[in-house]
C-alpha positions in Angstrom: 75.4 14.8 -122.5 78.7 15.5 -122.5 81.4 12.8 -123.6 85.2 12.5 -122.5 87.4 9.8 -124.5 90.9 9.6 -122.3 93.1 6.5 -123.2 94.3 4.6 -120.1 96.4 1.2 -119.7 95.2 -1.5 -117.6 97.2 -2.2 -114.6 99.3 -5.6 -114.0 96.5 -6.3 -111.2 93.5 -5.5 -113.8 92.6 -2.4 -112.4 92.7 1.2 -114.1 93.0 4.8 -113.2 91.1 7.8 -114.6 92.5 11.3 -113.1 91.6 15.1 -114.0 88.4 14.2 -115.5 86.4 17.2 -116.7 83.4 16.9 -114.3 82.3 18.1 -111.1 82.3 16.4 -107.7 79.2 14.5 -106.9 78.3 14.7 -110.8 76.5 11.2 -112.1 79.2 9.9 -115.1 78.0 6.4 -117.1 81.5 4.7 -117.8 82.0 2.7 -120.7 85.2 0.6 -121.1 86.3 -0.7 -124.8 89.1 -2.3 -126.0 91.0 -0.5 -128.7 90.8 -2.1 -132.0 93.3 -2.9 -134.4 91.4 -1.0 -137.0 91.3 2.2 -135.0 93.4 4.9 -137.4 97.1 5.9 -136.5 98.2 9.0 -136.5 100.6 8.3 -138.8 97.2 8.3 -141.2 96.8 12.2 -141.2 100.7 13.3 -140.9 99.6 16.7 -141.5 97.8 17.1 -138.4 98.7 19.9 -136.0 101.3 21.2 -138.4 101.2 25.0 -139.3 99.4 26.7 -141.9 100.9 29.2 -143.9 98.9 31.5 -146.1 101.3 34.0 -148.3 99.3 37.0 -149.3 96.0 35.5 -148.8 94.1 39.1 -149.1 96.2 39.7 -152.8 93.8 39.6 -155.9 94.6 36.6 -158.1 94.6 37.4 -161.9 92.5 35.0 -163.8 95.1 33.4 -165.8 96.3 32.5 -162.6 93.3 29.8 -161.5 94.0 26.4 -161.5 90.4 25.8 -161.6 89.7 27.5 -165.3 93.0 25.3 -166.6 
């Protein structure tokens, strides 16, 4: 089963709209409609999300004096 989360408003008349769903026409969908929680994590939680990564000589030999890990 495959599962599509998409985040919608509901519409001053109560009524919603879900557009340029990933499934084909004719396809059987279930829908299931939940109010977002309070609870439900930010993104402000993980700030680091999405950013870059930056490795700086990842393939250079370490000397052992060198690891954190043996400190």
């Amino acid at each position: 089963m495959q599962a599509h989360r998409v985040e919608v408003t509901i519409k001053q008349n109560g009524t919603l709209t879900l557009e340029d769903l990933p499934f084909h026409t004719g396809e059987v969908v279930e829908v299931i409609v939940l109010a977002r929680s309070a609870s439900t994590p930010h993104a402000d939680c993980y700030p680091l999300r999405g950013e870059a990564i930056r490795y700086i000589a990842p393939a250079e030999p370490v000397a052992y004096d060198e690891w954190e890990a043996e400190r």
